[in-house]
N, C-alpha and C positions, 0 to 999 in steps of 0.2 A: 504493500500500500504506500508506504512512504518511497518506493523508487519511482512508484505513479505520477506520485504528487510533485517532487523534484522532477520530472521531466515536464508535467505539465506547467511548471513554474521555470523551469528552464526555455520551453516554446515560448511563454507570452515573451518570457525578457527577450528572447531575441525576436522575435515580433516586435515590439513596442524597437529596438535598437534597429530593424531594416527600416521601418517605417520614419523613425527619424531621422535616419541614413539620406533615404529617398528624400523628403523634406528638402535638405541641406543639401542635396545634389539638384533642384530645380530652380534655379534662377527665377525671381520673383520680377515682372512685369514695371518697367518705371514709367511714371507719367510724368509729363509738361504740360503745362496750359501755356498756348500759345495767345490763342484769341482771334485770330485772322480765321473767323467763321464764315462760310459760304452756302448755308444752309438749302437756297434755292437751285443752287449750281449744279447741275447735271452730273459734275464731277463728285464723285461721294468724298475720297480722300487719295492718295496715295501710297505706296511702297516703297519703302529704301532696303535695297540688300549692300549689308556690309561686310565689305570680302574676307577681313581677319586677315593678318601677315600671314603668309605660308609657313604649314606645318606648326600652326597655331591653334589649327580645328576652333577657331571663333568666328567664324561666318555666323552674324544675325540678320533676323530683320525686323525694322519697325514700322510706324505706319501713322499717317498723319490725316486726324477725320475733321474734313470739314462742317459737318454740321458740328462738331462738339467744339473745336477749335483746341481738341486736345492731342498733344503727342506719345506714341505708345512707346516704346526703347525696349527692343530684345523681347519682343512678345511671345517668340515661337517656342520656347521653354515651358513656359508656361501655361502655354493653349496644348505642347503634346508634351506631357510630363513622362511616358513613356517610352521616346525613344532615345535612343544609346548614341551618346556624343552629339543629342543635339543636329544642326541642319549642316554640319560637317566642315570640310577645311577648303578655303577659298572662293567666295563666293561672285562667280562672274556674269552673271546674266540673271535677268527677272523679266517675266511679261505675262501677257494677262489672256485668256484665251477662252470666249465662253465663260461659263462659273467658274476655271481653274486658275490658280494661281502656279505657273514654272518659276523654278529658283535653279538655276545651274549652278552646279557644286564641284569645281573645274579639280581638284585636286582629292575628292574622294570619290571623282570618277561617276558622278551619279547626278541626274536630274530630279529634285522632289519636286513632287504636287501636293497642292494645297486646295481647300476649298477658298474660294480668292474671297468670300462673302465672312467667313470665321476664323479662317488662320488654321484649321484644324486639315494635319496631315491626309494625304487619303493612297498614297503611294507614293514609289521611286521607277524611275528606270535609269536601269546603269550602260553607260556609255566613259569609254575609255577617256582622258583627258578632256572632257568636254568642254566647249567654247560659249556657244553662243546659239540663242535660240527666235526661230520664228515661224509663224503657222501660215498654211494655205488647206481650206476647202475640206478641212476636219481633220486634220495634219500637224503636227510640232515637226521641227525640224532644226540636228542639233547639230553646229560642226565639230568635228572632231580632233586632235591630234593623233589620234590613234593610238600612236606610241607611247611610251612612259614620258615623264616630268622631267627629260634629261635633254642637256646641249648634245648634241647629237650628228654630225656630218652622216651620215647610215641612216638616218631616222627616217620612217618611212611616209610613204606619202600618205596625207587627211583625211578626211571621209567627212559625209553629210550624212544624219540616221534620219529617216523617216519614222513617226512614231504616231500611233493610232491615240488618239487624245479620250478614245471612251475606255478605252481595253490597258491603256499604257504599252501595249506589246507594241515590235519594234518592227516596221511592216521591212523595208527594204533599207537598202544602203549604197550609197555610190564613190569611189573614190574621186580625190579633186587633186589639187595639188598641194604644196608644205606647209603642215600648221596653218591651217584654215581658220579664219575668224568672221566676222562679221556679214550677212547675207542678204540681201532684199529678193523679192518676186515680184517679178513684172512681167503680165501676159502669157502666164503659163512655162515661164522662162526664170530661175535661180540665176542669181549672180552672186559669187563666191569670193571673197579678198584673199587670199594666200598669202604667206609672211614668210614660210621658209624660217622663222628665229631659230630653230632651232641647229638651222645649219650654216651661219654667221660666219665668216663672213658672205658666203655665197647663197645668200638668200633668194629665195622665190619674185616673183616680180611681177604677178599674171592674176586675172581675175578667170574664175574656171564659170563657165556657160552651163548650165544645168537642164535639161527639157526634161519638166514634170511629169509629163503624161510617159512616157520610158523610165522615168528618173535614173537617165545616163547624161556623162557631162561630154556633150559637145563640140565644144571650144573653149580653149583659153586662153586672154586677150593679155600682151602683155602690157602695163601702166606703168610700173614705180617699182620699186624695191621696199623689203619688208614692209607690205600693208598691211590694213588694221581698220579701221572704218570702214563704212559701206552702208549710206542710207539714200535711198529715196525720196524726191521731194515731190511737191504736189504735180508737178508737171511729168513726173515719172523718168525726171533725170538723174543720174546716179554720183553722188559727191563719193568720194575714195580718199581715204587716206596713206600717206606713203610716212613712215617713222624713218627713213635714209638710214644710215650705218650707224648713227651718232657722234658722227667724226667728219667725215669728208664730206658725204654727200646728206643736203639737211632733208627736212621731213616737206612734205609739198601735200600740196592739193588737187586731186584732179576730178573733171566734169567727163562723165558721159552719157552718150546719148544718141537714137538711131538720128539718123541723117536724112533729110528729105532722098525717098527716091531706097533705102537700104532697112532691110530688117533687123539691121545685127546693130548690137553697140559699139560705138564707136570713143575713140579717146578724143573730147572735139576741145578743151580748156584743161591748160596747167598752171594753175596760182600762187603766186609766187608767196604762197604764206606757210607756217608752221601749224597744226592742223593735230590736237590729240583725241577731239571731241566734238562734236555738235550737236544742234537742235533748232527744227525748224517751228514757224510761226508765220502764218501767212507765206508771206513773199518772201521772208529773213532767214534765214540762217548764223545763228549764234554759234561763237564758237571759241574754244580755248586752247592754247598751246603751253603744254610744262615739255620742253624740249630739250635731255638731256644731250650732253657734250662729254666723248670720254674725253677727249682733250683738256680740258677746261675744270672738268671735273663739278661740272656746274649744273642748275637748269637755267633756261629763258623762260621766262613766263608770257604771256600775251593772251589778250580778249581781244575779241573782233565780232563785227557783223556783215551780213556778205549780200546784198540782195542777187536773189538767185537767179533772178530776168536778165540782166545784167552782166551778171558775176563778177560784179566790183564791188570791191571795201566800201562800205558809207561809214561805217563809224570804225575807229581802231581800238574804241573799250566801250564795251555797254556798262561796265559799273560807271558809273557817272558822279559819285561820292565821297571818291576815296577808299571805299571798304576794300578795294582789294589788295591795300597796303597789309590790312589782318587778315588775308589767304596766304596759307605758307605753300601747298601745294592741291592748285583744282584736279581733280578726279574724276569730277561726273558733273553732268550738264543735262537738266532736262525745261521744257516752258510747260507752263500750263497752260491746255488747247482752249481753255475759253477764255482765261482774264489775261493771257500774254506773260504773268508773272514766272522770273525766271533763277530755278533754283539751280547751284552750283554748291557743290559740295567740296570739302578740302579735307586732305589724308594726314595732314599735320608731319607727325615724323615716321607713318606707318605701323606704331607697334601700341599708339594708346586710343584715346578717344576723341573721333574727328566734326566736324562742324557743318550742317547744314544751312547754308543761306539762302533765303528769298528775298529776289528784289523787285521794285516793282516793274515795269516796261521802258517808266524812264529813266530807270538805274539806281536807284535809290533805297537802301537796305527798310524792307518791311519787318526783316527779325531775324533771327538765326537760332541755333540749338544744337548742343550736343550730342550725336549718334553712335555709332558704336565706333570698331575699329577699320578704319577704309572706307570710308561711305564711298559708293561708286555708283549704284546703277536704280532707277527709279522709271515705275509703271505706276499710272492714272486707272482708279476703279472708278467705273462710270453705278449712277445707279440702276 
């Protein structure tokens, strides 16, 4: 009887000691009150994912509601107290797709899903090195590295997964070319940035042509050396970014676009600017430059705005107040589609906790906030 009772007194104690284990392993949810409520706005709030330094496994994300005017910091803990390490190590991509919310998890090799409405997990699919994500026609679609997390001259070439957004299974997959990032669709037609980083100095240089309805890649176009951007603007013309060597040849800009009279894209503008990020708004395109120099051992910083009719500079800093004296290093750039308001994030020194700013359209700091570690990449929940 008494070795009964000593074991039944030995379960609760370690019961009550898992339970406050568990406890003290869930990161508890932090609020801000901001106050810039937008109650009527079609826009419900936003997404920030923060990538975590590598091999940190602190990728969060939090989430900013405009009807409440409140900010959420590191929510995903909280909402799945369940799973293990958390939304994992590096976090490079977020978008919004249907009710689902994607988080690409570049260095633990996996894409989560979320319900985008509650924050509440609902799977993974695992994809090698993954990049960057975007949907067509009930579709996610992720580029790959393929390879391991390593500098690599042998490293092989990228891949695009096509992935069923009801099922999460991973429908097909096409090879592109080196360290693939950034992708747009247009007309049934992928376009691909290739970067080759991993194989430095003789990097890739080419945007790879994808035809959906096959999903095999076509052609590929060469632009720049090590690319990295790649979005679409209202006119369905393609801005590209080149990061250059860091040394000799600097980082540029370029415009494409089919040609009266040619179906295919074309390289038709190269802009002679520094180029690590953008976002457009109307006719604008906002944009920022943190442009290392091994030489130098430095960065350049610079703001710009570019009207894309055009493709000339009108302004050479939208901050228009000074704040961007307090940005140590921008990181992510995204506007808001209805009030123009445009938020810029800063990585500070990469290993603590970074700064979200919104300003307003005519440059002028609305407020800022503390996020996690890297803030980089932000997605608009519509209601």
């Amino acid at each position: 009887m008494k070795t009964l009772q000593f074991f039944l007194y030995f379960l609760l104690l370690l019961m009550v000691a898992t339970s406050c284990r568990e406890d003290q392993l869930v990161v508890p949810t932090e609020y801000e009150i901001i106050g810039d409520e937008n109650p009527d706005s079609e826009i419900r709030g936003f997404y920030l994912v923060n990538e975590g330094n590598m091999g940190s496994n602190k990728c969060t994300l939090d989430f900013y509601d405009y009807r409440t005017g409140l900010y959420s910091r590191n929510f995903y803990a909280e909402k799945n107290p369940n799973v293990i390490k958390e939304l994992g190590d590096v976090g490079n991509d977020i978008g919004i797709y249907g009710s689902k919310l994607y988080v690409v998890v570049n260095c633990s090799h996996k894409v989560e899903i979320l319900d985008a409405r509650s924050g509440l997990r609902l799977g993974q699919v695992d994809i090698p090195n993954c990049r960057y994500v975007r949907f067509h026609r009930g579709n996610a679609y992720v580029s790959s590295y393929v390879g391991p997390v390593l500098i690599d001259p042998d490293a092989p070439k990228g891949a695009v997964y096509e992935v069923d957004t009801a099922s999460f299974a991973i429908k097909r997959k096409v090879s592109v070319g080196y360290q693939p990032e950034e992708m747009e669709i247009i007309d049934d037609y992928m376009y691909v940035a290739n970067s080759g980083g991993y194989r430095a100095p003789d990097y890739d240089n080419t945007v790879s042509v994808i035809q959906m309805v096959d999903f095999k890649q076509v052609q590929q176009i060469p632009v720049g050396i090590n690319l990295h951007r790649l979005k679409k603007d209202r006119y369905n013309k393609l801005w590209v970014t080149s990061r250059g060597d860091y040394q000799y040849r600097p980082s540029r800009l370029y415009v494409m676009q089919k040609k009266l009279g040619y179906n295919q894209m074309v390289v038709t503008d190269t802009i002679p600017v520094a180029c690590s990020n953008m976002a457009f708004f109307g006719d604008y395109m906002y944009y920022y430059a943190t442009e290392w120099n091994n030489y130098t051992a430095s960065n350049a910083i610079s703001y710009g705005v570019i009207d894309i009719r055009t493709k000339e500079i009108i302004f050479d800093n939208f901050i228009t107040d000074g704040t961007e004296k307090e940005i140590t290093i921008p990181y992510g750039i995204a506007v808001h589609p209805e009030t123009g308001d445009i938020f810029v994030t800063d990585a500070k020194n990469y290993v603590s906790s970074g700064t979200l700013y919104c300003f307003s359209p005519d440059g002028h700091k609305k407020w800022s906030v503390r996020t996690g570690d890297i803030p980089a990449h932000i997605t608009f929940l519509t209601k």
